[in-house]
PQR file with spaces between the fields and no chain letter, atoms N, CA, C, O and H, PARSE charges and radii, in Angstrom:
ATOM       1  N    UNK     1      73.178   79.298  -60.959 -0.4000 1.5000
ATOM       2  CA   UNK     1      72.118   80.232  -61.291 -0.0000 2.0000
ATOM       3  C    UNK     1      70.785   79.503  -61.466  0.5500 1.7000
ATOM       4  O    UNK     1      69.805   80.216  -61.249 -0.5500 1.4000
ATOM       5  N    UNK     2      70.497   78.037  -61.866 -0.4000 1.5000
ATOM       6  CA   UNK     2      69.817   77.551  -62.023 -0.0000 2.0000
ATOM       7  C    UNK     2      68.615   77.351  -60.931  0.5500 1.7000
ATOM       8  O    UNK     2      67.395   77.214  -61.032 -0.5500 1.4000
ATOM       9  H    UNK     2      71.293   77.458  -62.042  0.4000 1.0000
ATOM      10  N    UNK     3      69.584   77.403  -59.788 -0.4000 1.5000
ATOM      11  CA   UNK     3      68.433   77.115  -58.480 -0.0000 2.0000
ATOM      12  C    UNK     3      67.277   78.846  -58.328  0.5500 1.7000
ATOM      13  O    UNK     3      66.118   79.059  -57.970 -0.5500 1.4000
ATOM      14  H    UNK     3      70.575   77.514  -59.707  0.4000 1.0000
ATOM      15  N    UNK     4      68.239   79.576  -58.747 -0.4000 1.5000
ATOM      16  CA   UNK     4      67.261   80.586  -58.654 -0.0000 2.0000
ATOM      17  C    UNK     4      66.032   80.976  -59.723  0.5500 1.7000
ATOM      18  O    UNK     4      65.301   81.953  -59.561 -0.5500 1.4000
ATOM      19  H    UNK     4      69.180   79.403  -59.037  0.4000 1.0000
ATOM      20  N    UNK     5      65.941   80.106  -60.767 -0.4000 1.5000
ATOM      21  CA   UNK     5      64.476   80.104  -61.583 -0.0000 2.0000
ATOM      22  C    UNK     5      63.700   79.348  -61.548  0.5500 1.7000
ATOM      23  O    UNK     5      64.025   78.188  -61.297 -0.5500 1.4000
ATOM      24  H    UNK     5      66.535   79.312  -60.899  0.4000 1.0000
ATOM      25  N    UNK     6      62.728   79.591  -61.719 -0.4000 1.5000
ATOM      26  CA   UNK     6      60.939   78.860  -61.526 -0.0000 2.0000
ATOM      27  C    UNK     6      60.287   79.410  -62.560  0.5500 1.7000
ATOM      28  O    UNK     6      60.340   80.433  -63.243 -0.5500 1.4000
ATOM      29  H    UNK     6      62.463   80.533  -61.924  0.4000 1.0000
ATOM      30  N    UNK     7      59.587   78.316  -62.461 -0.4000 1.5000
ATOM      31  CA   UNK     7      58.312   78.088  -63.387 -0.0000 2.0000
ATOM      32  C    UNK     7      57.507   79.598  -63.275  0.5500 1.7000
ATOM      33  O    UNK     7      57.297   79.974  -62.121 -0.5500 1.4000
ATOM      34  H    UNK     7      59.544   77.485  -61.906  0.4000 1.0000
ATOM      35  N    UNK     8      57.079   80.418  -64.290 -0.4000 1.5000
ATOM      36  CA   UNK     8      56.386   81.603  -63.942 -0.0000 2.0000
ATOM      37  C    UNK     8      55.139   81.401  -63.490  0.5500 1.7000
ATOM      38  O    UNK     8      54.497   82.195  -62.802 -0.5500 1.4000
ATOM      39  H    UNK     8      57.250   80.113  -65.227  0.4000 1.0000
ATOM      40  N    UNK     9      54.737   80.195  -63.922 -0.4000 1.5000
ATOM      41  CA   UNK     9      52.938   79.854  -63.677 -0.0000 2.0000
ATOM      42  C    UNK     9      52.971   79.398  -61.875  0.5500 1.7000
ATOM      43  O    UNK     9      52.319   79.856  -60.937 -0.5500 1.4000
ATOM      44  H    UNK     9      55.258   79.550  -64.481  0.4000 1.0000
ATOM      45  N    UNK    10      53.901   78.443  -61.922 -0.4000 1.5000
ATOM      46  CA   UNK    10      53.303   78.076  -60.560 -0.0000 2.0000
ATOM      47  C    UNK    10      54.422   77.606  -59.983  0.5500 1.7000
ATOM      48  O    UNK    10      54.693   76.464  -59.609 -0.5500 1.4000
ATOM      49  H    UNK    10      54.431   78.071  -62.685  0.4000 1.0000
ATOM      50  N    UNK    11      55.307   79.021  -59.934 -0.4000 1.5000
ATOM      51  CA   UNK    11      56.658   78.773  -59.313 -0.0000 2.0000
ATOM      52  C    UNK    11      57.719   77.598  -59.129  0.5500 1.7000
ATOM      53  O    UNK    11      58.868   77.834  -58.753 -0.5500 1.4000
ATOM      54  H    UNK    11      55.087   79.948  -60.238  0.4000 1.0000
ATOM      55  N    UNK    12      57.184   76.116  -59.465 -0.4000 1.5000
ATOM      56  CA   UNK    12      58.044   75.515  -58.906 -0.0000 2.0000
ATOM      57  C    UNK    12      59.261   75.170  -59.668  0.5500 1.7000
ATOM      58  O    UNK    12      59.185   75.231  -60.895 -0.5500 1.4000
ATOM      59  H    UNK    12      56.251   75.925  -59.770  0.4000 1.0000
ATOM      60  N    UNK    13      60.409   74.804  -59.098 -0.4000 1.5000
ATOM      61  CA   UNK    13      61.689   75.063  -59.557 -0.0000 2.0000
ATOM      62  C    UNK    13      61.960   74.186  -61.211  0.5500 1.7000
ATOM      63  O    UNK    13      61.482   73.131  -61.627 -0.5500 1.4000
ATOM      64  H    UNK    13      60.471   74.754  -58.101  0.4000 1.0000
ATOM      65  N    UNK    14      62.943   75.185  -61.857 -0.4000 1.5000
ATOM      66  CA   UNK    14      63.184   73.979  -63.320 -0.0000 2.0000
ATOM      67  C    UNK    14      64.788   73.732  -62.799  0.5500 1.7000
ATOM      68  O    UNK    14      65.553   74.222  -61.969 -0.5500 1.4000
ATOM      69  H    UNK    14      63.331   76.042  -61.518  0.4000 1.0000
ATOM      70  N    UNK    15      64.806   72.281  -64.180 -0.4000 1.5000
ATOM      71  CA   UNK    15      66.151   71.512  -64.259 -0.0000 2.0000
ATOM      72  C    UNK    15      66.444   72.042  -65.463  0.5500 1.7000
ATOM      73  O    UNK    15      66.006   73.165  -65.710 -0.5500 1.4000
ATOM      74  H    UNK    15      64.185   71.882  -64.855  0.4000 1.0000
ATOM      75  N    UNK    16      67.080   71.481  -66.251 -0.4000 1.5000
ATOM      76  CA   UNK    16      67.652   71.189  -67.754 -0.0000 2.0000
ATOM      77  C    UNK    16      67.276   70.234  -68.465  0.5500 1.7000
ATOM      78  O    UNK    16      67.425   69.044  -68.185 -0.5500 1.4000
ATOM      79  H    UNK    16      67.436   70.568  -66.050  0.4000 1.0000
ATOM      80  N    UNK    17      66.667   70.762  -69.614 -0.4000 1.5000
ATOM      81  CA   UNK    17      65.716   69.020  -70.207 -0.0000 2.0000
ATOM      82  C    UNK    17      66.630   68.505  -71.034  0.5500 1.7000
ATOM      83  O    UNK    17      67.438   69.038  -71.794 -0.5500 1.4000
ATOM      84  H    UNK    17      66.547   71.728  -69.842  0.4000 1.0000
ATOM      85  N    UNK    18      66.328   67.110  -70.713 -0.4000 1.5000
ATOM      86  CA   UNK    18      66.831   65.965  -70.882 -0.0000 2.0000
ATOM      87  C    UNK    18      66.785   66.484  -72.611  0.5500 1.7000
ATOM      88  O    UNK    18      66.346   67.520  -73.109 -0.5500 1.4000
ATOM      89  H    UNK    18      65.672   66.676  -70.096  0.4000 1.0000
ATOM      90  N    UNK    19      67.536   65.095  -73.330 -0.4000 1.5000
ATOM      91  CA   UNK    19      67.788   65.207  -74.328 -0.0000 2.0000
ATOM      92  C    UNK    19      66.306   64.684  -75.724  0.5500 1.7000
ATOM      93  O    UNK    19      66.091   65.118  -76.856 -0.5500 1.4000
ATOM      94  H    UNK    19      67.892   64.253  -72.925  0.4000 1.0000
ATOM      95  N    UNK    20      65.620   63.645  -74.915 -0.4000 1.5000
ATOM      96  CA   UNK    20      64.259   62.554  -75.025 -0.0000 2.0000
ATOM      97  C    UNK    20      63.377   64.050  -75.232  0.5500 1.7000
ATOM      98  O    UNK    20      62.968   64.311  -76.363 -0.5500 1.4000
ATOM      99  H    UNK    20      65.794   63.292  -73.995  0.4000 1.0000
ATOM     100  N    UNK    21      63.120   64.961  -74.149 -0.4000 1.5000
ATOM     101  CA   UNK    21      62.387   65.937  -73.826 -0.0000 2.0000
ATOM     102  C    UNK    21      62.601   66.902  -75.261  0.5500 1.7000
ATOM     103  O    UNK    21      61.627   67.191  -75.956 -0.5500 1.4000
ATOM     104  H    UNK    21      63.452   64.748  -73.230  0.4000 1.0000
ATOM     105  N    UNK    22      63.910   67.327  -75.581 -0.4000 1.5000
ATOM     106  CA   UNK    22      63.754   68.199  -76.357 -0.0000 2.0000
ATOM     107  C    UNK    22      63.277   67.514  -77.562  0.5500 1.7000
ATOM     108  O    UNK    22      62.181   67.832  -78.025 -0.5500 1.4000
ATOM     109  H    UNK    22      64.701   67.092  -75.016  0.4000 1.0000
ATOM     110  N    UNK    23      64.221   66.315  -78.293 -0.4000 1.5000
ATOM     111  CA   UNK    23      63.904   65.992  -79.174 -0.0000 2.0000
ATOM     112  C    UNK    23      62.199   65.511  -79.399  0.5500 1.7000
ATOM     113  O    UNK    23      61.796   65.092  -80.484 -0.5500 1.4000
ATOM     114  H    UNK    23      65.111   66.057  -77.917  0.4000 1.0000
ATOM     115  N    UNK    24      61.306   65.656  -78.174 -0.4000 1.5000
ATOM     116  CA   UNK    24      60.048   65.570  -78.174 -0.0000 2.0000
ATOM     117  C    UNK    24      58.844   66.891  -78.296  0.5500 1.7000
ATOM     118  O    UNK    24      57.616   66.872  -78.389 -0.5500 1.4000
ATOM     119  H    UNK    24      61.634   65.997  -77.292  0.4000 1.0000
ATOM     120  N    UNK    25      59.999   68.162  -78.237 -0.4000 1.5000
ATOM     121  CA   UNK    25      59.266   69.402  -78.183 -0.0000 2.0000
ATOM     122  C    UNK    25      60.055   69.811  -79.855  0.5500 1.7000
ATOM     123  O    UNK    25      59.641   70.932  -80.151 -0.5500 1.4000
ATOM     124  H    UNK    25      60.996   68.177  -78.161  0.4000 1.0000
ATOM     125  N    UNK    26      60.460   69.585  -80.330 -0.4000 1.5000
ATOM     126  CA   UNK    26      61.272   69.374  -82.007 -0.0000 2.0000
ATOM     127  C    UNK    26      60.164   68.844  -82.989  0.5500 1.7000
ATOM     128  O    UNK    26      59.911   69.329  -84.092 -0.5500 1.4000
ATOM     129  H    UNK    26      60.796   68.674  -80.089  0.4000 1.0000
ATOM     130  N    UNK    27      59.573   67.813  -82.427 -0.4000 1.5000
ATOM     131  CA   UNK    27      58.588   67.244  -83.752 -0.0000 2.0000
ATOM     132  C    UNK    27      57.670   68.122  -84.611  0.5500 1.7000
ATOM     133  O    UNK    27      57.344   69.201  -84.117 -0.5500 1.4000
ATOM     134  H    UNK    27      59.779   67.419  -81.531  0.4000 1.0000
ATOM     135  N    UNK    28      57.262   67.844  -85.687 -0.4000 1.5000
ATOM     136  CA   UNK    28      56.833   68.619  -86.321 -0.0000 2.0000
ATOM     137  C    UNK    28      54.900   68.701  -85.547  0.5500 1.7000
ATOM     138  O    UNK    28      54.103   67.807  -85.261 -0.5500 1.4000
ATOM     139  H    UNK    28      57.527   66.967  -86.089  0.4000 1.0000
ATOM     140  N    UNK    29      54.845   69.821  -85.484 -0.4000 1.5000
ATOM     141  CA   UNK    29      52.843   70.250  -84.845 -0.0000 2.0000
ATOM     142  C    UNK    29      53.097   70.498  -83.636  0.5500 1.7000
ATOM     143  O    UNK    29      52.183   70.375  -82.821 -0.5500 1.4000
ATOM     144  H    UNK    29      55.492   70.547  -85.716  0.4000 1.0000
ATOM     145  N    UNK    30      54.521   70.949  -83.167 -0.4000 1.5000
ATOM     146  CA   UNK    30      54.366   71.217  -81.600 -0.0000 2.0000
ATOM     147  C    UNK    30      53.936   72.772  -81.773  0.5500 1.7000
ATOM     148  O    UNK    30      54.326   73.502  -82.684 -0.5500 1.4000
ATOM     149  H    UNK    30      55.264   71.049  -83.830  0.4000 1.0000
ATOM     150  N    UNK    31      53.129   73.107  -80.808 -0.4000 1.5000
ATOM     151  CA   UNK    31      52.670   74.440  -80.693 -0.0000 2.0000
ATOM     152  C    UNK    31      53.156   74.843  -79.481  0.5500 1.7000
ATOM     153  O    UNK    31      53.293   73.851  -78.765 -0.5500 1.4000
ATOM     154  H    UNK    31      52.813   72.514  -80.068  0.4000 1.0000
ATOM     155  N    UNK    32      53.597   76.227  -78.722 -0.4000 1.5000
ATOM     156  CA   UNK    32      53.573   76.296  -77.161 -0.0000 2.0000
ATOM     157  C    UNK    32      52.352   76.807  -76.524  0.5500 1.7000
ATOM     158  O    UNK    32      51.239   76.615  -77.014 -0.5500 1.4000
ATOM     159  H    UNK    32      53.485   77.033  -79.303  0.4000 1.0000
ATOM     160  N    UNK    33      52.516   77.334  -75.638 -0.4000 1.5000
ATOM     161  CA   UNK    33      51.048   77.371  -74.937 -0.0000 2.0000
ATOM     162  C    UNK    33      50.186   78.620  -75.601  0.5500 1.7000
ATOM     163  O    UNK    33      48.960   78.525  -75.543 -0.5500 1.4000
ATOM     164  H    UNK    33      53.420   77.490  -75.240  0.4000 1.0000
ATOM     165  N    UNK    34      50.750   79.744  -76.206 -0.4000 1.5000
ATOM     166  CA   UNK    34      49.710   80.577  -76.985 -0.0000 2.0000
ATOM     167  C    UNK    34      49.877   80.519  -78.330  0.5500 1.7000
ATOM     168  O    UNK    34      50.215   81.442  -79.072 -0.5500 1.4000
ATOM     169  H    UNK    34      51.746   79.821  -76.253  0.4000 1.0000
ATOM     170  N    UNK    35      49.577   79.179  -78.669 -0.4000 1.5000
ATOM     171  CA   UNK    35      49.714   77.822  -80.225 -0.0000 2.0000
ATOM     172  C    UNK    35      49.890   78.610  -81.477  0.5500 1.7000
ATOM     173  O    UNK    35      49.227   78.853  -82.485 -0.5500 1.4000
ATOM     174  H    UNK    35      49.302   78.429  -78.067  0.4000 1.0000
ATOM     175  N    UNK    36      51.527   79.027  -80.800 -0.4000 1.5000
ATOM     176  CA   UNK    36      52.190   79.370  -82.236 -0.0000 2.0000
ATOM     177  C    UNK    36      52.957   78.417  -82.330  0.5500 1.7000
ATOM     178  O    UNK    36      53.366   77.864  -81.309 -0.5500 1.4000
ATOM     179  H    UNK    36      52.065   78.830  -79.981  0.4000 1.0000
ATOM     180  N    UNK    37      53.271   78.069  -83.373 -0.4000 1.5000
ATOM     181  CA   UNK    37      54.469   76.539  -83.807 -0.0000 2.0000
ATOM     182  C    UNK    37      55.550   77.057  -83.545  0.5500 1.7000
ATOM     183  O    UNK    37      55.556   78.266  -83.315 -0.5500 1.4000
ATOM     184  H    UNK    37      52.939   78.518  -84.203  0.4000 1.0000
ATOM     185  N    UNK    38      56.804   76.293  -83.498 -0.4000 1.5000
ATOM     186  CA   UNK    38      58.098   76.339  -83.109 -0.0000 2.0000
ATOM     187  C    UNK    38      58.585   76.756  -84.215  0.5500 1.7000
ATOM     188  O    UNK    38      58.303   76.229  -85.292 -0.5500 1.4000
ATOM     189  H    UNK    38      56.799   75.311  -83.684  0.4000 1.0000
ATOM     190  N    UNK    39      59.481   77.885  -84.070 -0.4000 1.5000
ATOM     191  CA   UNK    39      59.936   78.612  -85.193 -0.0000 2.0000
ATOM     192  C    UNK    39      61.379   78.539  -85.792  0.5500 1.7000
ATOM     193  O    UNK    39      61.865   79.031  -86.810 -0.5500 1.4000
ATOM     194  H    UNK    39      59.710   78.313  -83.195  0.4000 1.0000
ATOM     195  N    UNK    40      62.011   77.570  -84.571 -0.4000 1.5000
ATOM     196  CA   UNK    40      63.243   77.166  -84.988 -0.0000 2.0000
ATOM     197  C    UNK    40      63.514   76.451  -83.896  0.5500 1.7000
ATOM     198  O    UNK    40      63.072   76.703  -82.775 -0.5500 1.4000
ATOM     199  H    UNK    40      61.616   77.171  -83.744  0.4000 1.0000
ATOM     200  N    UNK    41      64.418   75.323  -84.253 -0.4000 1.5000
ATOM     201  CA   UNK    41      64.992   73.773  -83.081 -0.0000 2.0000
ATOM     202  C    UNK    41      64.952   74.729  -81.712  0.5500 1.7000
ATOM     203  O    UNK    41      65.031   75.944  -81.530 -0.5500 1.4000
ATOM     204  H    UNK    41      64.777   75.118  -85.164  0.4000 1.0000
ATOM     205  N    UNK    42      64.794   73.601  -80.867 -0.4000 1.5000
ATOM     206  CA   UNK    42      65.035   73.979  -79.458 -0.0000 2.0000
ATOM     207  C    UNK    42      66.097   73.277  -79.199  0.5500 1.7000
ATOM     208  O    UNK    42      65.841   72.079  -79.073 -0.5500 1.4000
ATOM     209  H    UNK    42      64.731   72.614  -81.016  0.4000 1.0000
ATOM     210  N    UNK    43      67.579   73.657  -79.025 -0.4000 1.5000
ATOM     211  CA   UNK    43      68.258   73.005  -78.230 -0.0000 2.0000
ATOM     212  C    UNK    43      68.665   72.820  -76.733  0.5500 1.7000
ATOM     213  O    UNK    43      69.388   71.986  -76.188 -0.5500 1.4000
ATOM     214  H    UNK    43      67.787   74.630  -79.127  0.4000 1.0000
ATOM     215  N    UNK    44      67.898   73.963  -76.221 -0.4000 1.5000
ATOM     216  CA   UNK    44      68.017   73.922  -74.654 -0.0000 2.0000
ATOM     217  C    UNK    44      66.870   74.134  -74.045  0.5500 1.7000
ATOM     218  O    UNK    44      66.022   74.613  -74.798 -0.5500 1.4000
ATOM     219  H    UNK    44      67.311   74.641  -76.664  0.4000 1.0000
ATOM     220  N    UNK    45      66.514   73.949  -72.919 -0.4000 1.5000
ATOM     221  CA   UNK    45      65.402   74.270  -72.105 -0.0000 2.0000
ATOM     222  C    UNK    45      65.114   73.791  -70.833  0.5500 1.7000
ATOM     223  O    UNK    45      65.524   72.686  -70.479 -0.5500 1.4000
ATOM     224  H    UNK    45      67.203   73.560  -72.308  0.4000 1.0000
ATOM     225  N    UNK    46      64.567   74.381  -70.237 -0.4000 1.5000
ATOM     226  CA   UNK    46      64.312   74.055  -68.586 -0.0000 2.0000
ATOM     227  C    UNK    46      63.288   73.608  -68.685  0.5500 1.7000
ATOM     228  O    UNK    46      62.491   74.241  -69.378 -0.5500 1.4000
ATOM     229  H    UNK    46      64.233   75.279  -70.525  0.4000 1.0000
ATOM     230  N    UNK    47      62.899   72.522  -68.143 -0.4000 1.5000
ATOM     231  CA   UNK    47      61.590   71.870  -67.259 -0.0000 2.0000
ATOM     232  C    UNK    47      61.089   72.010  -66.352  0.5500 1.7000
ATOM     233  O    UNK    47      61.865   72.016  -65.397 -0.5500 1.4000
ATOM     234  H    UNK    47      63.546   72.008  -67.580  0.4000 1.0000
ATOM     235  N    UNK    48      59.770   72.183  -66.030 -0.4000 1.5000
ATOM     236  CA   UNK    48      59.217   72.544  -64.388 -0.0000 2.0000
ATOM     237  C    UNK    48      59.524   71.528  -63.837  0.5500 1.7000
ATOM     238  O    UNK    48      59.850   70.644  -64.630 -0.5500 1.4000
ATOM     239  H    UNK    48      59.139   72.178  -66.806  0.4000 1.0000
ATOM     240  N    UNK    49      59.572   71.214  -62.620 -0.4000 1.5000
ATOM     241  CA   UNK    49      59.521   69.667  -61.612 -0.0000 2.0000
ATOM     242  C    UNK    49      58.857   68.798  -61.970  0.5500 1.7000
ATOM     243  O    UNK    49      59.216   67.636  -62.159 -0.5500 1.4000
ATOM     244  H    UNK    49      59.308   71.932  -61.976  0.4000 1.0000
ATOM     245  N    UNK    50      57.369   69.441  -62.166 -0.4000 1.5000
ATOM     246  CA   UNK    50      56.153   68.217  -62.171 -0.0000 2.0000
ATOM     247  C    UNK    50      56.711   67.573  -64.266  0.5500 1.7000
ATOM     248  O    UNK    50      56.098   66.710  -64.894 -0.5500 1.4000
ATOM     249  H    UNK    50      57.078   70.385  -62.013  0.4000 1.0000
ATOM     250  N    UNK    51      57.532   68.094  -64.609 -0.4000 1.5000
ATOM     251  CA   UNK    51      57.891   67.418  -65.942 -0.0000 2.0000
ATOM     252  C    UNK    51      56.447   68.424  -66.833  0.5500 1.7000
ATOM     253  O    UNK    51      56.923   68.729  -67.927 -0.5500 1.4000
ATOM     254  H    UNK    51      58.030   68.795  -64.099  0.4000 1.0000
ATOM     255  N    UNK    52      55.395   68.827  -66.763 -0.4000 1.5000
ATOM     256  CA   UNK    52      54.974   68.883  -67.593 -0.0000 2.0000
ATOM     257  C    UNK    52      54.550   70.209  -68.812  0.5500 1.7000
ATOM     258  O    UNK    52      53.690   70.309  -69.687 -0.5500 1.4000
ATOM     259  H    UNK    52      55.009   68.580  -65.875  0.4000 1.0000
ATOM     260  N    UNK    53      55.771   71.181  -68.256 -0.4000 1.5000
ATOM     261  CA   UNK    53      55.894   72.007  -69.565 -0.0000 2.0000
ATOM     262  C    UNK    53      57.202   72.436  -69.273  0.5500 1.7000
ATOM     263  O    UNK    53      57.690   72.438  -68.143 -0.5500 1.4000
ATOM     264  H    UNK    53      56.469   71.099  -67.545  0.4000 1.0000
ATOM     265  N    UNK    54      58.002   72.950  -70.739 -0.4000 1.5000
ATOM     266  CA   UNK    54      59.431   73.226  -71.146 -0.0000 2.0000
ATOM     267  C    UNK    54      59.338   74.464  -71.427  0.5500 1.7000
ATOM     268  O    UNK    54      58.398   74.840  -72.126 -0.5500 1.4000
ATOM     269  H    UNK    54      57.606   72.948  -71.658  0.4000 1.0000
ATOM     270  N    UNK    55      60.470   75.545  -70.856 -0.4000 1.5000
ATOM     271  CA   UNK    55      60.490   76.633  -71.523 -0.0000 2.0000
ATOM     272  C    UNK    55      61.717   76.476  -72.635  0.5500 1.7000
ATOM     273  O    UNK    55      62.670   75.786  -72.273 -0.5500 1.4000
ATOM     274  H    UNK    55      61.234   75.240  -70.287  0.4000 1.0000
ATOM     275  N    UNK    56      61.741   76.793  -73.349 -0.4000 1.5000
ATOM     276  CA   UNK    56      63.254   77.128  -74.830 -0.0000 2.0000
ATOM     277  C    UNK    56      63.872   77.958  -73.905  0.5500 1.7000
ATOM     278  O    UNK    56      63.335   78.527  -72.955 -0.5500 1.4000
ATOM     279  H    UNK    56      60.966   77.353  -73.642  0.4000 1.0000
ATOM     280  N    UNK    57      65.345   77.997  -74.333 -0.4000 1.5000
ATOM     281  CA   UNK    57      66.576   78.772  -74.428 -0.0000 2.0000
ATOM     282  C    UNK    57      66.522   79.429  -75.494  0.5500 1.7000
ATOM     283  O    UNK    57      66.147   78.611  -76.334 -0.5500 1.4000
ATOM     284  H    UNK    57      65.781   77.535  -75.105  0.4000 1.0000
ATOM     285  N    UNK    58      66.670   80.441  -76.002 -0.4000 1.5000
ATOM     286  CA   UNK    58      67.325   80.617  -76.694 -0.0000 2.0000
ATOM     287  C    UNK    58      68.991   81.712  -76.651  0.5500 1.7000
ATOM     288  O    UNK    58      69.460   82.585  -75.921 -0.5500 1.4000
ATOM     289  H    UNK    58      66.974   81.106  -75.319  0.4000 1.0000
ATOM     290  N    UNK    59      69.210   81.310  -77.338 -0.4000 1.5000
ATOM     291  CA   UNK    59      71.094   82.025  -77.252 -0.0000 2.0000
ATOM     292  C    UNK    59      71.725   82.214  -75.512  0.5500 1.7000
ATOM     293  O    UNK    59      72.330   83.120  -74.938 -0.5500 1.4000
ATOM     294  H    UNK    59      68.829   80.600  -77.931  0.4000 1.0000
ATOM     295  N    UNK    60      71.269   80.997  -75.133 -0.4000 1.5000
ATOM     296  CA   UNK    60      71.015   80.813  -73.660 -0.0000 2.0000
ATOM     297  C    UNK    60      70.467   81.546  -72.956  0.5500 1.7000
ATOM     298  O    UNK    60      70.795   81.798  -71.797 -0.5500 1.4000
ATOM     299  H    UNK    60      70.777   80.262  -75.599  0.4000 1.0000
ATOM     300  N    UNK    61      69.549   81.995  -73.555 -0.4000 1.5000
ATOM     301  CA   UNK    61      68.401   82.708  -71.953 -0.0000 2.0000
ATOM     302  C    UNK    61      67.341   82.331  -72.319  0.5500 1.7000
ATOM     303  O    UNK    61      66.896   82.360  -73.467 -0.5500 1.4000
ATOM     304  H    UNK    61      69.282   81.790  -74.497  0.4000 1.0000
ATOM     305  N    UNK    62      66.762   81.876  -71.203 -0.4000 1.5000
ATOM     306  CA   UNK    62      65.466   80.995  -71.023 -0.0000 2.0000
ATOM     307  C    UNK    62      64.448   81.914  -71.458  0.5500 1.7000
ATOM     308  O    UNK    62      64.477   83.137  -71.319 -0.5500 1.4000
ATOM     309  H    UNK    62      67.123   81.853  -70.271  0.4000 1.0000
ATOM     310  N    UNK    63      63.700   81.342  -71.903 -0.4000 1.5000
ATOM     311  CA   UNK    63      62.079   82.380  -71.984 -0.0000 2.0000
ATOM     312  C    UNK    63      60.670   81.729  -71.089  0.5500 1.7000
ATOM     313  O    UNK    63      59.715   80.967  -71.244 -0.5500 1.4000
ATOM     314  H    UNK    63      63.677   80.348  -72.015  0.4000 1.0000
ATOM     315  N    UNK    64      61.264   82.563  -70.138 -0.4000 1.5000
ATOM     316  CA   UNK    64      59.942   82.023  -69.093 -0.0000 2.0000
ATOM     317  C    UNK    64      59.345   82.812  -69.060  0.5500 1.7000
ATOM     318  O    UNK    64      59.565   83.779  -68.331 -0.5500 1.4000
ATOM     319  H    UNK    64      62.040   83.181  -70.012  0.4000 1.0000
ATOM     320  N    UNK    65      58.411   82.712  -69.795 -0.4000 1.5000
ATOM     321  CA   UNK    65      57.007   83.129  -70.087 -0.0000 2.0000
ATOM     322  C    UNK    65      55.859   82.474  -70.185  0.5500 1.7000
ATOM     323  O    UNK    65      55.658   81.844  -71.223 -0.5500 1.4000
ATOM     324  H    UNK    65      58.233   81.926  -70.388  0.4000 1.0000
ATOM     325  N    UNK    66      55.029   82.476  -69.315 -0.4000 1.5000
ATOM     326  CA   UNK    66      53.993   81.149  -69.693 -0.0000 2.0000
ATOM     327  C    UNK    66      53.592   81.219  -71.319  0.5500 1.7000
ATOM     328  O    UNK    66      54.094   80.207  -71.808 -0.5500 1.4000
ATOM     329  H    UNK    66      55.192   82.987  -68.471  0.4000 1.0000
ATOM     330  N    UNK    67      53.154   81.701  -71.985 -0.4000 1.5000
ATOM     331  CA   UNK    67      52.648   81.933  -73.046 -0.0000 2.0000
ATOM     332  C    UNK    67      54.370   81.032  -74.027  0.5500 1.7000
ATOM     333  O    UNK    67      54.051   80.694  -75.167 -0.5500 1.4000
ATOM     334  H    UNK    67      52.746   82.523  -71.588  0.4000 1.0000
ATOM     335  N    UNK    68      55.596   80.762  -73.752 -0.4000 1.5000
ATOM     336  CA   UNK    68      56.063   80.574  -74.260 -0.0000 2.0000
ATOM     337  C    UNK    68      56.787   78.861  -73.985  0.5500 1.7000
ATOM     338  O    UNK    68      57.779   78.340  -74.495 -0.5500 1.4000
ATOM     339  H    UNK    68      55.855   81.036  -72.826  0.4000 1.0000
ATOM     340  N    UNK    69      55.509   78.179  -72.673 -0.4000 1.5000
ATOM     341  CA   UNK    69      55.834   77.014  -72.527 -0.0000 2.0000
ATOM     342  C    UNK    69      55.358   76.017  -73.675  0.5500 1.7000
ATOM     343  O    UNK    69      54.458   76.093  -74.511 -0.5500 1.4000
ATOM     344  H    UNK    69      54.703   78.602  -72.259  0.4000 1.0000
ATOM     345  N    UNK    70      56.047   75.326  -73.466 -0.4000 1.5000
ATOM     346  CA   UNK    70      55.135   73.771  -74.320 -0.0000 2.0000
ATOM     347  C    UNK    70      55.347   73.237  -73.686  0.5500 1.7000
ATOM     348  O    UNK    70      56.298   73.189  -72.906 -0.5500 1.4000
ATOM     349  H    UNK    70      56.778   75.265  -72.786  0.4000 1.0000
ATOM     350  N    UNK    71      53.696   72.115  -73.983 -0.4000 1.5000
ATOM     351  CA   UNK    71      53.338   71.340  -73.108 -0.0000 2.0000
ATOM     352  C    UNK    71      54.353   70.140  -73.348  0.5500 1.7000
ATOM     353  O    UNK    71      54.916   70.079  -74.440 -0.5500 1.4000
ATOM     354  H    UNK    71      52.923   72.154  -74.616  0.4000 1.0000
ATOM     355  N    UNK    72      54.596   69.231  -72.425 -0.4000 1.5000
ATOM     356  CA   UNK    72      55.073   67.885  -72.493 -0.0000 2.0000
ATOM     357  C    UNK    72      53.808   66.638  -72.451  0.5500 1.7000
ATOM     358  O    UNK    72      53.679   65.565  -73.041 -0.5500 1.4000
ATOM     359  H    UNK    72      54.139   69.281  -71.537  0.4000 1.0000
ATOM     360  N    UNK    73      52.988   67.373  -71.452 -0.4000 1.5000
ATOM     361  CA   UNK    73      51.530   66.406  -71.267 -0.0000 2.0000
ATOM     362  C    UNK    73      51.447   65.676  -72.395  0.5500 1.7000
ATOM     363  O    UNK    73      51.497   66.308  -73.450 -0.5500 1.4000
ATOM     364  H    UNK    73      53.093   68.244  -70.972  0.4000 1.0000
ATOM     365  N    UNK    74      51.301   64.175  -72.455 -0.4000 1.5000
ATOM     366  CA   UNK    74      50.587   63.511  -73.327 -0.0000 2.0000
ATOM     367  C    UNK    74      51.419   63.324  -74.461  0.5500 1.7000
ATOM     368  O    UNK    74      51.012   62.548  -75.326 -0.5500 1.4000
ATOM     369  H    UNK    74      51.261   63.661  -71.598  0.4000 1.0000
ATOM     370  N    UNK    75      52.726   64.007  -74.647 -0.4000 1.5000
ATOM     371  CA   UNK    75      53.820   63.780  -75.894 -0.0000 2.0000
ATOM     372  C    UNK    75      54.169   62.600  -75.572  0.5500 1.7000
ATOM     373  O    UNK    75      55.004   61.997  -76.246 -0.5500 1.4000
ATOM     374  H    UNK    75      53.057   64.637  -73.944  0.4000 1.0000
């Protein structure tokens, strides 16, 4: 099922983030892209290709929503 989702912003395909990735979208001051803070752990999430934003899982379904990426840029 995986091959069939993309990035909502700019289509290109996600993986499964690494373990480095989440525990880097976990730290405390992460905001997602419409900078509300993380409201509870992320344990799953897809990555765009270019690596540089994560959508959350939650209760395994992704939330691809741009407004609900965080950035990786610069973490």
């Amino acid at each position: 099922m995986l091959v069939l989702l993309c990035c909502p912003e700019t289509l290109q395909p996600v993986r499964l983030a690494t373990p480095d990735e989440l525990q880097r979208v976990n730290e405390p001051g992460v905001v997602n892209r419409a900078g509300q803070g993380i409201a509870e752990p992320v344990h799953e999430g897809l990555v765009r290709k270019d690596g540089e934003v994560l959508y959350p899982c939650r209760y395994g379904i992704p939330a691809l929503l741009v407004a609900e990426g965080i950035s990786l840029a610069g973490k």
